[in-house]
N, C-alpha and C positions, 0 to 999 in steps of 0.2 A: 504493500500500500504506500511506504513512505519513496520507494524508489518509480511508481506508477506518479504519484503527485509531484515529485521533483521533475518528473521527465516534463513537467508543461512548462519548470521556469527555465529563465536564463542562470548561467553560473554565477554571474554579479547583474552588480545593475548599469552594467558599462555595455553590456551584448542585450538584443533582442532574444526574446524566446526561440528555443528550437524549431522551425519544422519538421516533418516527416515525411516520406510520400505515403501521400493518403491510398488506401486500399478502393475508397468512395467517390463515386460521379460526383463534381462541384456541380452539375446542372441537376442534379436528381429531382423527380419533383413526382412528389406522394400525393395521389390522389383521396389519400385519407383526410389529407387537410381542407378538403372542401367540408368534410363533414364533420370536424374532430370536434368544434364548438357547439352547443345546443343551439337550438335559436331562443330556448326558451331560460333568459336570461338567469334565473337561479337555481338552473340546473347545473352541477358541477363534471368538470370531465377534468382527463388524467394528465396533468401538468407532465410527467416524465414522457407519457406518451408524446405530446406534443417534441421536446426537447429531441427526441429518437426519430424525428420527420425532418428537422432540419440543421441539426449536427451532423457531424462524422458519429457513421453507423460505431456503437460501442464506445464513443469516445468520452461519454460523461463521466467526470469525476466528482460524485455529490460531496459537498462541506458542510458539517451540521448540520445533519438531517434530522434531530432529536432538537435541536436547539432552534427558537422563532421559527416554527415550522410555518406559518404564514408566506415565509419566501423561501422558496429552492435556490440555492446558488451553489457552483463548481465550475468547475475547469470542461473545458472538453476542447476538440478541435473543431476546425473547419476551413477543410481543403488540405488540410496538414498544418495548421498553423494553428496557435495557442493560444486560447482566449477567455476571457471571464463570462459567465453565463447566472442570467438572471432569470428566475420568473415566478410567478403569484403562483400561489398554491389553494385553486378553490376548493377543498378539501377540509380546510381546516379555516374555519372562522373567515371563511367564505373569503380567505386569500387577504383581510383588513390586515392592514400593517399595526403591530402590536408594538411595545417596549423591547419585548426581546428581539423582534423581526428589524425594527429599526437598528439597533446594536449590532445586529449580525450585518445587515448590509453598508453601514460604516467600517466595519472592520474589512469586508471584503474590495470595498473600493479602495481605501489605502493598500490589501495588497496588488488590484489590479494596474495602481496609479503607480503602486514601487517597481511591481517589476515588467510594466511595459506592455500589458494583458491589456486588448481591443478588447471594448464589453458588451455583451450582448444582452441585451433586456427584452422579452416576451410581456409585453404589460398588461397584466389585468389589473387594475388598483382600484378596486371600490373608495378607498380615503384610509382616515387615520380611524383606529379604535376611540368611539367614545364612552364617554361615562366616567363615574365619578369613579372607580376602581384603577381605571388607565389613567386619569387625573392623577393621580394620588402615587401611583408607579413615577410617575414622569413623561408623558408622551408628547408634553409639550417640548419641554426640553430638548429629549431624544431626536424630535422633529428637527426643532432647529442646528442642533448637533449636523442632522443628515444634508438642511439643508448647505451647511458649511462646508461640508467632505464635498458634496457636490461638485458644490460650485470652484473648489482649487482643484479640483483634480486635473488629468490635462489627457489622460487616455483619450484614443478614439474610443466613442461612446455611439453605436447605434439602439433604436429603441423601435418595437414593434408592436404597435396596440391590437392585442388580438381580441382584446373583448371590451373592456372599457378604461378609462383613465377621468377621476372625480375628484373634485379636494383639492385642500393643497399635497397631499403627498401624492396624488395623481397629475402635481405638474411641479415635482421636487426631481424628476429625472429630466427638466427640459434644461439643459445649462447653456450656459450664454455666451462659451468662447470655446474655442479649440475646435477639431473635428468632432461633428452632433449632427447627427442625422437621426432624422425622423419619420415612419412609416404607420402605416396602418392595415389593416385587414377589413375587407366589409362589414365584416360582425361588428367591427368596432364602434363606439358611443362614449362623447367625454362632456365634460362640462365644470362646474362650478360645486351643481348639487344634483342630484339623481330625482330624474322627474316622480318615479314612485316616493311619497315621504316627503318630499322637497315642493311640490305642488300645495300642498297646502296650508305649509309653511309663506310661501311667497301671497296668496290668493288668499289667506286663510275671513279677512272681512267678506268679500264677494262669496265667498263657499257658505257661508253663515248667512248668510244674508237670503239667500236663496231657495224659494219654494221648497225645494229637493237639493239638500248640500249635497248627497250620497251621486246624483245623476248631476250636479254642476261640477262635483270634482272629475267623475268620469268625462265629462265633457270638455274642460278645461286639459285634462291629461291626452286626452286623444287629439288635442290640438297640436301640445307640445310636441309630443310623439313628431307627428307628420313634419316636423320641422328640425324631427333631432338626427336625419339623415347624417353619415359621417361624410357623404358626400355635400353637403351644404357649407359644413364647419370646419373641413379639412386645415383649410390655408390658415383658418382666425387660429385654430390651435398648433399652427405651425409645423404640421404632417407635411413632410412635401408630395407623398404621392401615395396614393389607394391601390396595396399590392393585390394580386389572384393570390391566396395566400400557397399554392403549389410551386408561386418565385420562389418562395420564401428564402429559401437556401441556394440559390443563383446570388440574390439579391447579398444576401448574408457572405458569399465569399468573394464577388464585387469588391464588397465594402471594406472587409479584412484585407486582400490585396493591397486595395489604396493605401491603407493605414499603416503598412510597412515602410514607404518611404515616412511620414509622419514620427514613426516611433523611432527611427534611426535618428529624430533633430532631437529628442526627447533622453537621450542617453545619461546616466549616470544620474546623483541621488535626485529628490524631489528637491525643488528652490523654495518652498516655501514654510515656514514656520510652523509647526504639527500643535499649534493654539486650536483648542475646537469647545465653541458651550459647555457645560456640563463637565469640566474635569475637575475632579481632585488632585489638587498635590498638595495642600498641608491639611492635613489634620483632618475636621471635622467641617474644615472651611469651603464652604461651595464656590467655584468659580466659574464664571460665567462671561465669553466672550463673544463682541459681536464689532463687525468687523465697520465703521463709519466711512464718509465721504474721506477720498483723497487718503494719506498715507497714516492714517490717526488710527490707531486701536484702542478700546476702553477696555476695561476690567472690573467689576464690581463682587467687592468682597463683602458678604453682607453677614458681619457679626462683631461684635465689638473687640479691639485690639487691644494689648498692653503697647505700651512705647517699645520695651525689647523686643518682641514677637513681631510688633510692624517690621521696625526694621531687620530682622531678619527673614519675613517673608518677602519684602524687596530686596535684597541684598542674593537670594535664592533666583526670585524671580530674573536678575538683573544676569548672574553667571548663565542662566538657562538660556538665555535670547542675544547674550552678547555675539556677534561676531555670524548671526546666521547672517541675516541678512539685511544690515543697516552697516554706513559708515559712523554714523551718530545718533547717540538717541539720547535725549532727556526726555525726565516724567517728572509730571507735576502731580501729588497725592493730596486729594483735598478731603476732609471729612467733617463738615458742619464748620468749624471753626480752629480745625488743626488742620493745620498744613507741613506737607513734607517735599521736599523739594532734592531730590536726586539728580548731578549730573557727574555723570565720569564716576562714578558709583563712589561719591562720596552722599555722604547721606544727613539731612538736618531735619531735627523735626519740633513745632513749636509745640510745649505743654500747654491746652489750653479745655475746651471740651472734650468729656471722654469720644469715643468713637462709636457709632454707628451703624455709617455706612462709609466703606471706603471704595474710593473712587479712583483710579486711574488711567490716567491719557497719556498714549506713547505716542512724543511726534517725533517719524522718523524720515530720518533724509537715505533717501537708498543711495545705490553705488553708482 
């Protein structure tokens, strides 16, 4: 097993993944895929089986298959080339991205973004888990964690809507630079909020209001309906094209092809700063980062400080981040009426109100 999952990476992160010559047609095209999806939207089918119609026959390598079973994610090939592989799992909690599914797929994009893995995402994303149980896990957080990994990651990243994509975690895989390409399947339908349930949230006066709520919501949804064709909405959600989904796997090693000249400019460690919401590193202390206009990062430490313990959670914070990727950095640390003021990692701080909430602004000037 450990010499099967090594055989997908590269030896460093200085060389591209291996290929192989594939045993497998790159033009193959399964006529099971016309039918693999229901049409009847919450019926569930067989996520691996899909995965086994437009991979390299045998090539899946599952990661955590007991762990956020909400998403499948592994290695496999295609065309002979090595690549990350995503996709929902309607099987289990109807594929909703949980706490643990969130965690799993952070993890997996940092390794596809270290070691140079094109990713491939199969998307069915009804949205995030709600309710006050997933509140209370952290799903928010988790969320915005993901949306972070996201967005620095730099792999070729294609995405294919095979059944629907809702929410914001239904539009946390569209990122905004680098190679992103975006596909669809007929089945597919995305939006905002899912007309079932969401209808009468939007409508909910005029539904009430009306002779027959029960036959105005039916008739208000059978509106929407006729207008939530994926061919109408394609372009506003950024799909560039409505595949036969028996491309699928043409289209799939197209795309891998391309992304080898890509990954070759991409060589050697990630450039940017492994800061992501939701980490711990002292204590009991939560911290929480979120990235501002222009080269400013904040930090907010939210619990109260000794003067010792400030500075030396700055003085920590300051060796961790020195020398990635700034030629200078000064922080200014405010906290109600204490101020600490760090530069060149000498550190002063006035005695005045106890502390809070602390607050940090890193302006840095790059190279």
């Amino acid at each position: 097993m450990i010499r099967r999952f090594l055989s997908y990476l590269p030896s460093n992160v200085w060389e591209v993944p291996p290929r192989i010559e594939p045993a497998d047609d790159r033009n193959r095209r399964d006529e099971e895929l016309l039918s693999i999806i229901p049409r009847e939207k919450r019926k569930p089918y067989d996520a691996h089986a899909v995965l086994s119609h437009v991979v390299d026959r045998d090539s899946f390598f599952e990661m955590g298959p007991l762990y956020g079973r909400a998403r499948i994610i592994g290695l496999a090939r295609v065309n002979g080339y090595p690549v990350g592989v995503m996709i929902n799992n309607p099987k289990f909690q109807g594929g909703t991205m949980d706490l643990a599914a969130g965690l799993k797929v952070v993890r997996f994009l940092n390794l596809c973004d270290t070691f140079h893995l094109p990713l491939v995402y199969l998307a069915d994303e009804p949205g995030f888990m709600v309710g006050l149980e997933a509140q209370k896990q952290g799903i928010v957080r988790a969320g915005a964690r993901l949306v972070h990994v996201t967005g620095r990651t730099r792999m070729p990243w294609i995405t294919i809507v095979i059944r629907q994509l809702y929410g914001v975690a239904g539009q946390l895989n569209l990122r905004p630079s680098g190679m992103y390409r975006r596909y669809a399947w007929p089945s597919g339908n995305w939006g905002s909020m899912h007309i079932q349930g969401g209808t009468y949230a939007a409508y909910r006066r005029e539904i009430d209001s009306a002779p027959d709520p029960e036959a105005k919501l039916a008739e208000i949804e059978a509106r929407l309906q006729r207008l939530a064709s994926p061919f109408r909405t394609a372009e506003t959600f950024s799909i560039e094209d409505i595949i036969d989904p028996r491309e699928t796997r043409p289209v799939l090693a197209d795309f891998v092809e391309m992304a080898q000249g890509v990954l070759k400019t991409q060589l050697g460690p990630t450039m940017v700063p492994a800061y992501e919401p939701w980490v711990n590193r002292w204590g009991s202390c939560p911290l929480k980062l979120s990235k501002a206009a222009g080269p400013s990062l904040c930090v907010i430490l939210g619990r109260e400080f000794e003067r010792a313990e400030l500075v030396s959670v700055v003085e920590n914070l300051f060796q961790h981040v020195q020398g990635l990727l700034w030629k200078s950095i000064q922080w200014v640390v405010t906290a109600n009426y204490r101020q600490c003021v760090i530069i060149g990692g000498q550190i002063q701080v006035t005695n005045q109100e106890p502390d809070i909430l602390l607050i940090m602004e890193f302006f840095a000037k790059a190279h």
